[in-house]
Backbone as a printed PyTorch tensor [residue, N CA C, xyz], in Angstrom:
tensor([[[-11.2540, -14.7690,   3.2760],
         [-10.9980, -13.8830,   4.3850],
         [-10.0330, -14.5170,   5.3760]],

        [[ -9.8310, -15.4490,   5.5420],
         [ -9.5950, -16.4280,   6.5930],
         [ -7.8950, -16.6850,   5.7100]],

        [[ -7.7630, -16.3680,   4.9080],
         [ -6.4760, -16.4850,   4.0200],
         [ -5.7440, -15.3550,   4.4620]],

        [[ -6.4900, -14.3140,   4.7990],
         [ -5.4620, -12.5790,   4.6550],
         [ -5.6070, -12.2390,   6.4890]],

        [[ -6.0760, -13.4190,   6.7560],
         [ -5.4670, -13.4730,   8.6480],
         [ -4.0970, -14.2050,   8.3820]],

        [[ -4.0400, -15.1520,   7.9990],
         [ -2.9970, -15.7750,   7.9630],
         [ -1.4930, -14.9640,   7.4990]],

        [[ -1.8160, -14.4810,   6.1750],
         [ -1.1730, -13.7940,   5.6360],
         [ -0.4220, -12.7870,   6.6500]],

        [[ -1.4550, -11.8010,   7.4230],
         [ -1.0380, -11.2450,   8.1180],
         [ -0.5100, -11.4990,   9.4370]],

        [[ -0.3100, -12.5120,   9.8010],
         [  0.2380, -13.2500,  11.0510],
         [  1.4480, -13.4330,  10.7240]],

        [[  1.6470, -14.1010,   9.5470],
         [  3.1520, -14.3820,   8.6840],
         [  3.9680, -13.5750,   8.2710]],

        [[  3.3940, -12.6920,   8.2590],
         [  4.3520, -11.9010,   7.2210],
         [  4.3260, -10.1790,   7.9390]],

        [[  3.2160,  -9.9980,   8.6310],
         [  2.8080,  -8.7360,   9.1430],
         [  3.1770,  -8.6110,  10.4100]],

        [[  3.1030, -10.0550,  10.9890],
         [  3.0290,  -9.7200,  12.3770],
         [  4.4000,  -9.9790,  13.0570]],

        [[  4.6770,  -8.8460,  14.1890],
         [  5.8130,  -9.3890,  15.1810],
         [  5.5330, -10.2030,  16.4590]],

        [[  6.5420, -10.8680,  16.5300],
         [  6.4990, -12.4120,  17.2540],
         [  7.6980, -12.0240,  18.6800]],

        [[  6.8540, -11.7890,  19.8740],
         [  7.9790, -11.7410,  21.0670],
         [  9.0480, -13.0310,  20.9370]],

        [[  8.7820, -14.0680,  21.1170],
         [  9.2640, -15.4790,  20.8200],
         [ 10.4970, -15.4400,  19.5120]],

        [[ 10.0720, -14.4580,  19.0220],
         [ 10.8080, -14.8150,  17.3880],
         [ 11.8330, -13.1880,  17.2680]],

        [[ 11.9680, -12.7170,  18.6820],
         [ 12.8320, -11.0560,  18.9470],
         [ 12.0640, -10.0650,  17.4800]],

        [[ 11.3000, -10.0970,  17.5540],
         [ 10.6700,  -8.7860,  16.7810],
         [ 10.5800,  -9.2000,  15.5570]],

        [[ 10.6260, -10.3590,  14.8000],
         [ 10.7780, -10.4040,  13.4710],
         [  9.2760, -11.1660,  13.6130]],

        [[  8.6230, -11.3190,  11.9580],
         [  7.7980, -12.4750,  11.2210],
         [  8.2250, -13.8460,  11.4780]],

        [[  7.1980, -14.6220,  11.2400],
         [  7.4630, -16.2820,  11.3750],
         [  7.6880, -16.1080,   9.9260]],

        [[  7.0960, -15.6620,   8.7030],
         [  8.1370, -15.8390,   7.3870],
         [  9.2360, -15.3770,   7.9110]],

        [[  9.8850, -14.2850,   8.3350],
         [ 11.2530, -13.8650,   8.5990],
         [ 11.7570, -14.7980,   8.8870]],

        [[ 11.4810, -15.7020,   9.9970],
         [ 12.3800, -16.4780,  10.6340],
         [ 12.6670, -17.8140,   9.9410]],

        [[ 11.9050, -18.1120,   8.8990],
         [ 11.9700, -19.3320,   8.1480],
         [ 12.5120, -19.3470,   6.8990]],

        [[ 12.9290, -17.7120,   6.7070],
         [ 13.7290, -17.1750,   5.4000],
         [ 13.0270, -16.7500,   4.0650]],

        [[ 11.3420, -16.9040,   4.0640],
         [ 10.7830, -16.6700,   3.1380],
         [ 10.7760, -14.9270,   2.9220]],

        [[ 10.7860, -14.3020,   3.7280],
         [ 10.8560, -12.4620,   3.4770],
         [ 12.1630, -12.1030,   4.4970]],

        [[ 12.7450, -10.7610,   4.0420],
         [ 13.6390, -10.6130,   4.4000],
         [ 13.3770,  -9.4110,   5.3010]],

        [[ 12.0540,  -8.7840,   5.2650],
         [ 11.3950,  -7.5610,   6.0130],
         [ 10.0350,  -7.7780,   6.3400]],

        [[  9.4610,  -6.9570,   7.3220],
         [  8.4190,  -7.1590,   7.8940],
         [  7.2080,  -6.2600,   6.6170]],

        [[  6.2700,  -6.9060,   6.1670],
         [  5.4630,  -6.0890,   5.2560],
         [  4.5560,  -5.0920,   6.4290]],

        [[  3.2910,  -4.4480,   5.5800],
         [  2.6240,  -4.0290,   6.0800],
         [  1.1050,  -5.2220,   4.8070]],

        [[ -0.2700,  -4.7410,   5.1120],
         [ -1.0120,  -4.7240,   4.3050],
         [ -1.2480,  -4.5360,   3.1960]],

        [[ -0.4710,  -3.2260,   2.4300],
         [  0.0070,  -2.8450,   1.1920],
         [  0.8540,  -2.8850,   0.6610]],

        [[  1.8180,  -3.8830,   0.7580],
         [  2.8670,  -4.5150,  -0.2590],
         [  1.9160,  -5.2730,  -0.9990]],

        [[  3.0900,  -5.5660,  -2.0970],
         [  2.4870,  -5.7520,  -3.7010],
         [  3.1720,  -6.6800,  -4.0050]],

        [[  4.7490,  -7.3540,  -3.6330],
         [  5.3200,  -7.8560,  -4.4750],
         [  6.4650,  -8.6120,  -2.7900]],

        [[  6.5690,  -9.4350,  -3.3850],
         [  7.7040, -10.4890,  -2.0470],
         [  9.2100, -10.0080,  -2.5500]]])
């Protein structure tokens, strides 16, 4: 459980600090903001 917080912080969430993007966004691992139901990177 404690895995799919993370997940969603990274990859789900927008970051004031980071102008609206993911901390994956900003580190180059995704190129878009997911939601919960993506399937595939």
């Amino acid at each position: 459980m404690l895995s799919l917080y993370f997940v969603h912080g990274n990859f789900c969430g927008q970051h004031r600090s980071l102008h609206g993007s993911s901390p994956a966004m900003a580190v180059g691992v995704s190129k878009a903001l997911h939601d919960m139901e993506w399937t595939s990177v």
